[in-house]
C-alpha positions as CSV (number, residue, x, y, z in Angstrom):
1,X,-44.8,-14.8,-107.8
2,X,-42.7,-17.2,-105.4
3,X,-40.9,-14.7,-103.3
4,X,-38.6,-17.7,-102.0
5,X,-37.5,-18.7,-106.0
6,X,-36.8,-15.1,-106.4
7,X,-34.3,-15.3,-102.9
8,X,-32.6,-18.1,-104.2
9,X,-31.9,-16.9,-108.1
10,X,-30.9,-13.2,-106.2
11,X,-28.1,-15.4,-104.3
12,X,-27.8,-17.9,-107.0
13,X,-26.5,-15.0,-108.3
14,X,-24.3,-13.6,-106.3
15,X,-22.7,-17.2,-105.8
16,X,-22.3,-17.3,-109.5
17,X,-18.3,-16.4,-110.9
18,X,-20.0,-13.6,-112.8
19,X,-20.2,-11.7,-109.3
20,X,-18.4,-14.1,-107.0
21,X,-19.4,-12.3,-103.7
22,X,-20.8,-15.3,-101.8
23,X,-18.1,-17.8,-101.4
24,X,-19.5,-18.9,-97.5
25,X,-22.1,-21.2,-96.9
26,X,-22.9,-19.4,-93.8
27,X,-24.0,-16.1,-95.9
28,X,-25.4,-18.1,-98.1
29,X,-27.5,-19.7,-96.2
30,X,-28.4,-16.6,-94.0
31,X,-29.3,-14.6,-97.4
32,X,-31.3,-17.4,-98.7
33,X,-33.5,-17.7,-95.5
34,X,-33.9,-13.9,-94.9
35,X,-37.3,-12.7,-96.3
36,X,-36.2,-9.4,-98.0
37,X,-39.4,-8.3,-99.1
38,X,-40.3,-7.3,-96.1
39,X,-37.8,-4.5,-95.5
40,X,-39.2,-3.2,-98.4
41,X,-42.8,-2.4,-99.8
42,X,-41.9,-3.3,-103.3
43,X,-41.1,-7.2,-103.8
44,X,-39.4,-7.0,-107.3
45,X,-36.8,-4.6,-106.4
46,X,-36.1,-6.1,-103.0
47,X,-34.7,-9.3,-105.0
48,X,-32.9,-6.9,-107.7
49,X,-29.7,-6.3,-107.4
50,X,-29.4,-2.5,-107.2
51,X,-29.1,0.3,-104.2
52,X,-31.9,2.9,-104.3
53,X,-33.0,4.8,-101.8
54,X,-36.3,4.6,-99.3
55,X,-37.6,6.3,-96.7
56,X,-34.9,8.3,-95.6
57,X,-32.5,5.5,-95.9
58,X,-30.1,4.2,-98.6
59,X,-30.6,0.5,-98.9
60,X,-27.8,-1.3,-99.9
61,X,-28.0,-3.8,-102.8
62,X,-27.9,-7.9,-102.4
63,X,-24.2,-7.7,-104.2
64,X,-22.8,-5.1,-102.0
65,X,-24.3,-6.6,-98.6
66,X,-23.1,-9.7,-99.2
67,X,-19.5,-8.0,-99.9
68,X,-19.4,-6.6,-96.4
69,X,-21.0,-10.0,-94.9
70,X,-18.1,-11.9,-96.3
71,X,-15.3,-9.3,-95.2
72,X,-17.0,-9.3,-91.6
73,X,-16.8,-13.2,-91.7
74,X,-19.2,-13.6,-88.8
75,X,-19.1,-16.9,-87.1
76,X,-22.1,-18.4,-84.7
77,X,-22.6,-17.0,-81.2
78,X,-20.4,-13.7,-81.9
79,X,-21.4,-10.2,-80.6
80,X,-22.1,-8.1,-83.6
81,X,-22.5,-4.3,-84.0
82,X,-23.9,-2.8,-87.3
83,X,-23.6,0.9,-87.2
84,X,-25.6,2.1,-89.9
85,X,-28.9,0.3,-89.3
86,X,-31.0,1.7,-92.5
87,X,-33.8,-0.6,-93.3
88,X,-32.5,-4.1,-90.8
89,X,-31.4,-6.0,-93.4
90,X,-27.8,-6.7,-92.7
91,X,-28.7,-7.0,-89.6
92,X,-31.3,-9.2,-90.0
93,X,-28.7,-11.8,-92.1
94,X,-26.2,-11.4,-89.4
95,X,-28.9,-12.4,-87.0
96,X,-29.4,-15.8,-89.2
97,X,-25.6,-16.6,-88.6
98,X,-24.9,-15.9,-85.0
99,X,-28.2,-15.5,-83.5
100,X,-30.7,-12.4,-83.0
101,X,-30.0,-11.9,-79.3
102,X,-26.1,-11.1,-80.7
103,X,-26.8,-8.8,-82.9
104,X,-26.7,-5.2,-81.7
105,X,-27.5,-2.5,-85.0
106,X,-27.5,1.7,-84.2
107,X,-27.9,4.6,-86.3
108,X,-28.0,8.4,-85.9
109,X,-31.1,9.1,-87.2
110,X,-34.5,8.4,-85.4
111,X,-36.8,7.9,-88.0
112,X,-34.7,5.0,-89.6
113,X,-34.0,3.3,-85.9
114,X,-38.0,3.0,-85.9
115,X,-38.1,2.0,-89.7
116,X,-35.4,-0.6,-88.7
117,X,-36.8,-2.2,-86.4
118,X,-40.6,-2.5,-87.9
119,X,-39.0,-4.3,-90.6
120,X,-36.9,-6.5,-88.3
121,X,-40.3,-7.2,-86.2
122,X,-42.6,-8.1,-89.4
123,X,-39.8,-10.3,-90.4
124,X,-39.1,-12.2,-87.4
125,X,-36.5,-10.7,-85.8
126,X,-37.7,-8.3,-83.1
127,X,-34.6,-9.8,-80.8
128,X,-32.0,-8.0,-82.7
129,X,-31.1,-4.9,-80.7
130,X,-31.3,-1.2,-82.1
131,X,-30.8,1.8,-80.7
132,X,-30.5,5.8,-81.4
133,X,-26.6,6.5,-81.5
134,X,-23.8,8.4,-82.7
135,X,-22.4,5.5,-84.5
136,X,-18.9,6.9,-84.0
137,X,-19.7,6.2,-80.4
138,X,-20.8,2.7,-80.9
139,X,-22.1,1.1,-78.1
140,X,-19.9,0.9,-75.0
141,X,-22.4,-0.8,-72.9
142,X,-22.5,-4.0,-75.1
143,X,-18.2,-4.2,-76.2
144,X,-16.9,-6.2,-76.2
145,X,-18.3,-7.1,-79.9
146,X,-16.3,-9.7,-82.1
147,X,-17.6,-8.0,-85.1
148,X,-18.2,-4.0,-86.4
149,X,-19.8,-4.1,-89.5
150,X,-19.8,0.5,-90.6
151,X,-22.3,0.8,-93.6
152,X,-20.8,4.1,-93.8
153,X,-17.5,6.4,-94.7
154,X,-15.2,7.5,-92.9
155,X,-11.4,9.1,-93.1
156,X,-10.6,6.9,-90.6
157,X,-11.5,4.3,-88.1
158,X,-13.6,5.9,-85.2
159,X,-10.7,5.3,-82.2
160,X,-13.8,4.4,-80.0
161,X,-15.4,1.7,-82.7
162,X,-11.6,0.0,-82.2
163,X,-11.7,0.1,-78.5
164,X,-15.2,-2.1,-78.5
165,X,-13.5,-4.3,-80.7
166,X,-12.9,-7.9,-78.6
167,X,-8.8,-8.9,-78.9
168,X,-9.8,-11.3,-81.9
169,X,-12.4,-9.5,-83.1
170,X,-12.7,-7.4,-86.7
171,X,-14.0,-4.6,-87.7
172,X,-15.5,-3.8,-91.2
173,X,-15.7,-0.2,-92.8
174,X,-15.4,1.9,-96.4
175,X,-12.6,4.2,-95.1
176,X,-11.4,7.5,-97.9
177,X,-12.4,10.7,-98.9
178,X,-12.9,10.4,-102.5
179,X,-12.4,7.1,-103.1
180,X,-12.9,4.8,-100.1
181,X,-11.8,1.2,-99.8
182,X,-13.2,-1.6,-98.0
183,X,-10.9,-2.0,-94.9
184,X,-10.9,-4.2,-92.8
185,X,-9.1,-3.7,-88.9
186,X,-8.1,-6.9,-86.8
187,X,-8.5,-6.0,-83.0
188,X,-5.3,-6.2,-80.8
189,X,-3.7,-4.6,-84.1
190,X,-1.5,-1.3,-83.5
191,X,-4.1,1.6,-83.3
192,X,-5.3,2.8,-86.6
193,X,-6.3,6.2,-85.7
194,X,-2.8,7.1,-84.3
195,X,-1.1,10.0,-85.3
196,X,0.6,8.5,-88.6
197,X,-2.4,9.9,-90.5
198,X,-1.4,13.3,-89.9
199,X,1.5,13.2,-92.0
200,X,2.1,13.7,-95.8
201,X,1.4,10.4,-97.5
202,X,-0.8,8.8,-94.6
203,X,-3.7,8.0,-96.7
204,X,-2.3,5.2,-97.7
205,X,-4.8,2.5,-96.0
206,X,-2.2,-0.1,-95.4
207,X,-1.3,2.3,-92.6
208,X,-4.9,2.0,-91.2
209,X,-6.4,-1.4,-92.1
210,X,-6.3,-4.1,-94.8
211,X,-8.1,-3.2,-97.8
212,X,-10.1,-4.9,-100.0
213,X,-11.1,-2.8,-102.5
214,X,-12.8,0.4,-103.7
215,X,-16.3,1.1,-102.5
216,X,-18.6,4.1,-102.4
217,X,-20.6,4.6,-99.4
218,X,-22.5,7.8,-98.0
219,X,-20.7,9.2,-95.0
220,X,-20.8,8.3,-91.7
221,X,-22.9,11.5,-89.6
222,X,-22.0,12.8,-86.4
223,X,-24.3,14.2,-83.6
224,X,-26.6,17.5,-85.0
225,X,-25.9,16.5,-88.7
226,X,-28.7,15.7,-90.7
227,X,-28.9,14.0,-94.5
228,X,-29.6,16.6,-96.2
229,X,-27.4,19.5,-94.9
230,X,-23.9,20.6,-97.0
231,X,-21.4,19.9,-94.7
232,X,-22.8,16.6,-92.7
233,X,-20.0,14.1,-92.9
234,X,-16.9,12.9,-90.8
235,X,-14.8,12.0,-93.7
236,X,-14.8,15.5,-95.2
237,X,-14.4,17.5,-91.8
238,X,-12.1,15.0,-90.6
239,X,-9.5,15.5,-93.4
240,X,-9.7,19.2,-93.1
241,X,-8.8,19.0,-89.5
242,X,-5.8,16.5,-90.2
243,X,-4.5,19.1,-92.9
244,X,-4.7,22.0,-90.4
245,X,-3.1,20.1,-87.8
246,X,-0.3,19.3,-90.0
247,X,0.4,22.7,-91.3
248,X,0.4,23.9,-87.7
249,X,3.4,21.2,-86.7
250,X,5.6,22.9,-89.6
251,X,8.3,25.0,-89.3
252,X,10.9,27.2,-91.5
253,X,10.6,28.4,-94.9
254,X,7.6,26.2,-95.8
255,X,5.1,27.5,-93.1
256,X,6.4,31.1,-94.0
257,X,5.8,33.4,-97.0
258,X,8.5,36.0,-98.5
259,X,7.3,38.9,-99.9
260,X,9.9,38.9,-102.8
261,X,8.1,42.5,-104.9
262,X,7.4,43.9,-101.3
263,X,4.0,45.0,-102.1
264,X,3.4,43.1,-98.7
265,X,1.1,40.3,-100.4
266,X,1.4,37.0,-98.6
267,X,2.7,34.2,-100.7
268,X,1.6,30.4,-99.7
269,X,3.9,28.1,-101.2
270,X,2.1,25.0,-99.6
271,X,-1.1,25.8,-101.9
């Protein structure tokens, strides 16, 4: 089995109108020279185009990569952060287009860091740089970057992934509770997070960023939260607190209840 035939059909693919989701020559160049077999231990299923997950870790498939590679539009010698490192393989294309030593990757869970950067090692790019981190947090020490890449969900853009973000620089994330969209935020662009979200109608993600589309990612973790536990994402807890701020800020007959039958049962009319 040529492992290199198998690249090029898998981005042969992708290139193809069928899928359409490489249209750069820099991504497809970077996907062709990327050995993706070794980020995983099966080599079949690393050139298939499907998600599936592996060692703690969702890996992303070829289609849905190169989806966020082309949104992130990377250009050579730009400062890149990939929050969300899972098995290095984003990070490992990005590396192809702009260089290893620019490519900065961090994610919340310890086991996957190390996974991460085994992978990026055995493949040939122990230069990219990836850390433990709170990916909401980013990487302070390094922002500038020219390009976020979020392989996770969120209700909103993390205020301090937008404040790392270079003046020309663009950040790429699924933003939604229920169904996300692909959004992308220019930097120098009037603040995302601000509070326009807190009010009725604000989900709406031309108020946050330029979409391109619907996605479906897992959600982006915070500090203490683990995979497995019931509550363990942003974009769930997030939107709770946004509702509970609002209801706080109203006032008059729609943050009060009438006891009409005066059996002193609370009415909500909000609900």
């Amino acid at each position: 089995m040529d492992l290199a035939v198998l690249r090029d059909d898998m981005v042969d693919s992708l290139e193809h109108p069928a899928k359409g989701v490489v249209s750069s020559d820099s991504v497809s160049a970077a996907m062709r020279a990327v050995p993706r077999h070794e980020f995983v231990d099966d080599d079949r299923l690393a050139y298939a185009d499907r998600s599936f997950e592996y060692r703690g870790t969702r890996v992303l498939g070829p289609s849905t990569a190169a989806r966020l590679l082309e949104a992130l539009d990377a250009e050579e010698r730009d400062s890149v952060l990939v929050v969300g490192a899972g098995v290095g393989y984003t990070a490992a294309v990005l590396a192809e287009i702009v260089g290893e030593r620019n490519v900065h990757a961090v994610d919340i869970t310890r086991t996957v860091v190390w996974e991460a950067r085994g992978n990026l090692a055995d493949a040939g790019y122990e230069g990219v740089f990836v850390d433990c981190r709170d990916g909401a947090g980013g990487l302070p020490e390094y922002a500038p970057f020219d390009r976020i890449l979020v392989e996770a969900a969120a209700a909103e853009p993390p205020r301090k992934l937008v404040d790392q973000l270079a003046p020309e620089g663009r950040l790429v994330i699924p933003v939604g509770v229920g169904e996300q969209s692909l959004t992308v935020v220019e930097g120098g662009q009037s603040d995302p997070t601000d509070d326009r979200a807190d009010h009725p109608g604000a989900q709406n993600n031309d108020s946050i960023g330029r979409p391109l589309g619907t996605v479906a990612f897992a959600p982006l973790l915070v500090e203490g939260e683990q995979a497995d536990s019931i509550e363990r994402n942003r974009t769930r807890r997030e939107d709770r607190e946004r509702a509970e701020r609002a209801h706080e800020r109203r006032t008059g007959w729609e943050h009060e209840w009438i006891d009409w039958d005066g059996d002193g049962e609370s009415v909500d009319w909000d609900r």
